[in-house]
Each structure stands twice: as structure tokens, then as C-alpha cells.
KEKE-3310 file (N, C-alpha, C; in steps of 0.2 Angstrom, whole numbers, plus 5000, padded with zeros to 4 digits):
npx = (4945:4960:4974:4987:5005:5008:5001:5006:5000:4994:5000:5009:5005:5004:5019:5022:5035:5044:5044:5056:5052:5041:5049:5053:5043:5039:5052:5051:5040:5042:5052:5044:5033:5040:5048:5063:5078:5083:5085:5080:5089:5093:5088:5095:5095:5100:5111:5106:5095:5093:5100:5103:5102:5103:5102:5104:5103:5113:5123:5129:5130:5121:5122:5117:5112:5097:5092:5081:5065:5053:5039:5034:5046:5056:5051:5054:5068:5073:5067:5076:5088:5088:5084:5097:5108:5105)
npy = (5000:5007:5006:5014:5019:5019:5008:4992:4978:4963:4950:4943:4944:4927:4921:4935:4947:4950:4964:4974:4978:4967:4958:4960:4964:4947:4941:4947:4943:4929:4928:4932:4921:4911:4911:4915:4922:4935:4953:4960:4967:4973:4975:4972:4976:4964:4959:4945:4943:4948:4954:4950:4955:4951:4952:4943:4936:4936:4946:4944:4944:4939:4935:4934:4927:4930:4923:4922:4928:4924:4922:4910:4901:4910:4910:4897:4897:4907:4904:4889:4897:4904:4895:4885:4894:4902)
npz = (5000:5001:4990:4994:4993:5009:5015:5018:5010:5017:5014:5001:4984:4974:4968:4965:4969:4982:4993:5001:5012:5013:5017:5026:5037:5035:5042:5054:5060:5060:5068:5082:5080:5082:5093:5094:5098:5095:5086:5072:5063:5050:5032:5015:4999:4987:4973:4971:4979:4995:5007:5026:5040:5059:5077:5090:5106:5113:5107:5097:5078:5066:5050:5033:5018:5005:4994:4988:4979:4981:4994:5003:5001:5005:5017:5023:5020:5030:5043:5043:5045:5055:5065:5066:5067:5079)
capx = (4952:4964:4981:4991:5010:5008:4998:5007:4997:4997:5002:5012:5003:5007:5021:5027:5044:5044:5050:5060:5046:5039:5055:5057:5040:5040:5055:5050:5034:5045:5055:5039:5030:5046:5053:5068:5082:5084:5080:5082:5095:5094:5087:5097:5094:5107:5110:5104:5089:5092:5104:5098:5109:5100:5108:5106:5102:5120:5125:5132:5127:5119:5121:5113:5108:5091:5093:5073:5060:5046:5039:5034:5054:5058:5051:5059:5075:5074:5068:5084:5094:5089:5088:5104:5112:5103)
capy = (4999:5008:5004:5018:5014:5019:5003:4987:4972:4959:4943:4943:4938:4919:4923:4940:4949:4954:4971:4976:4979:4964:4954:4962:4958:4941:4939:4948:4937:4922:4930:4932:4917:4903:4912:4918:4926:4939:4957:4962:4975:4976:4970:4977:4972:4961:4956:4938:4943:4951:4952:4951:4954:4951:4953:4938:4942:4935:4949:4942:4946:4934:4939:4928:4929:4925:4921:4921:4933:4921:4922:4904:4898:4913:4909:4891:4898:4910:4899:4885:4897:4905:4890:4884:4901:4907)
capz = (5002:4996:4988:4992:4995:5014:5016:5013:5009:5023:5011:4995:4980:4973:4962:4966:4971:4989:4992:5008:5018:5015:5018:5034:5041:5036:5046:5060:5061:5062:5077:5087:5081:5085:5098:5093:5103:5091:5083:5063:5060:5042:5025:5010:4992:4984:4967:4969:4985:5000:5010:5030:5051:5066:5082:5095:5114:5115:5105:5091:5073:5062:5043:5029:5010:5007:4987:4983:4981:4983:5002:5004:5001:5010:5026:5026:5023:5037:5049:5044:5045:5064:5071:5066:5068:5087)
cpx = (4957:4972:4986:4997:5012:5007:5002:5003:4998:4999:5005:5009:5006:5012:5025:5034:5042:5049:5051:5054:5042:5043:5056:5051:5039:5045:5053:5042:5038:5049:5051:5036:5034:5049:5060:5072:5084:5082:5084:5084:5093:5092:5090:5097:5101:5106:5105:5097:5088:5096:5104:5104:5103:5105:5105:5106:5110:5125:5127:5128:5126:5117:5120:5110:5101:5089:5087:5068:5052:5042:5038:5043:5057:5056:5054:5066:5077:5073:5075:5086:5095:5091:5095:5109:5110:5104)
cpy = (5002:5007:5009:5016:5014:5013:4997:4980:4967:4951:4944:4939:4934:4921:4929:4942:4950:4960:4970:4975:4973:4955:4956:4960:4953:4941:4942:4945:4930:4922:4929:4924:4911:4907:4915:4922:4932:4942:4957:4968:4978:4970:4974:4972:4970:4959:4949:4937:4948:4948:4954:4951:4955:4951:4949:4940:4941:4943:4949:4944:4941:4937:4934:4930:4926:4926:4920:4927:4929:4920:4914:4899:4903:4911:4900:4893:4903:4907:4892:4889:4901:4902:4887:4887:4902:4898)
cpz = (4998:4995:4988:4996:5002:5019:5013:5014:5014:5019:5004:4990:4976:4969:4963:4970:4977:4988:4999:5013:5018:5018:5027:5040:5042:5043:5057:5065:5064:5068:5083:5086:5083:5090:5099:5098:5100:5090:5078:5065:5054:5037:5019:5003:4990:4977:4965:4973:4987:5005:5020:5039:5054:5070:5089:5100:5115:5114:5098:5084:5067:5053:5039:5023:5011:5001:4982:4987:4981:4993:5004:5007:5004:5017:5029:5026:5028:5043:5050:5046:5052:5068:5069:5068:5077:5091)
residu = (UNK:UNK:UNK:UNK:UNK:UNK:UNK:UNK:UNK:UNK:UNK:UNK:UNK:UNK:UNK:UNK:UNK:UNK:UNK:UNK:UNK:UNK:UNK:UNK:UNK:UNK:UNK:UNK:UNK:UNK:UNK:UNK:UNK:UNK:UNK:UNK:UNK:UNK:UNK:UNK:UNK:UNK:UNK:UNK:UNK:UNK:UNK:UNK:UNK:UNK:UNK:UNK:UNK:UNK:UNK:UNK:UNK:UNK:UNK:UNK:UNK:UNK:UNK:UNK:UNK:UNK:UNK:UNK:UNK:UNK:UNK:UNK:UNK:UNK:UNK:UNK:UNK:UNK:UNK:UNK:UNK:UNK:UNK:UNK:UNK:UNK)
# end
């Protein structure tokens, strides 16, 4: 199997940073598998995570820090913060 940067890993190991890409799948996993009325805009690095817009069938735009590069604690805080927001 090889490791070239074409190929991203389909799980983040224990401990690691997530990069963009793998910030963007997660969430777009959590879109399809809860339902969500929403698509990802943008994921863009921010001093303190990652800073993240969806856009709502309403239309409206849903913008949110996501203050951890652990995947685990990121997929809770993406999920609060849809449902809440959609």
C-alpha cells in the first residue's frame, strides 16, 4: 500500500493533527450519516484549529471554530454544533 500524499488514510491515528482534508471528510461523513441539511463550504486553518461554513438548504451560512485537532473531540463538536445550528 502506498503512502503517497495523493492517498489520504481513511482514519487519523490515535493522537494525531488532522489536516484539512481530513477535517473536511470527517465532516462531510457527519453530513450524510445524520442527515443534515447542509453542504461544506470551507475548512481554513486557524491559529487555535480550524475554522469551518456550511451552507444550510435554507441558505443561510453556518460558520464555527473547531478548536481541536484530535478527530474523536472533533466529530462531537461538529455534530453539537449542526444540530443546534441547522
Amino acid at each position: 500500500m502506498s503512502s503517497s500524499p495523493e492517498v489520504a488514510p481513511a482514519s487519523v491515528p490515535h493522537g494525531a493533527a488532522l489536516t484539512k482534508d481530513d477535517v473536511e471528510r470527517l465532516i462531510k461523513n457527519i453530513i450524510v450519516e445524520r442527515g443534515f441539511g447542509c453542504s461544506l463550504l470551507s475548512v481554513c486553518g486557524a491559529s487555535n484549529g480550524w475554522t469551518v461554513i456550511v451552507r444550510a438548504e435554507t441558505g443561510n451560512l453556518v460558520r464555527f471554530a473547531l478548536p481541536t485537532h484530535r478527530a474523536v473531540a472533533a466529530r462531537v463538536t461538529i455534530v453539537e454544533i449542526l444540530e443546534a445550528e441547522l
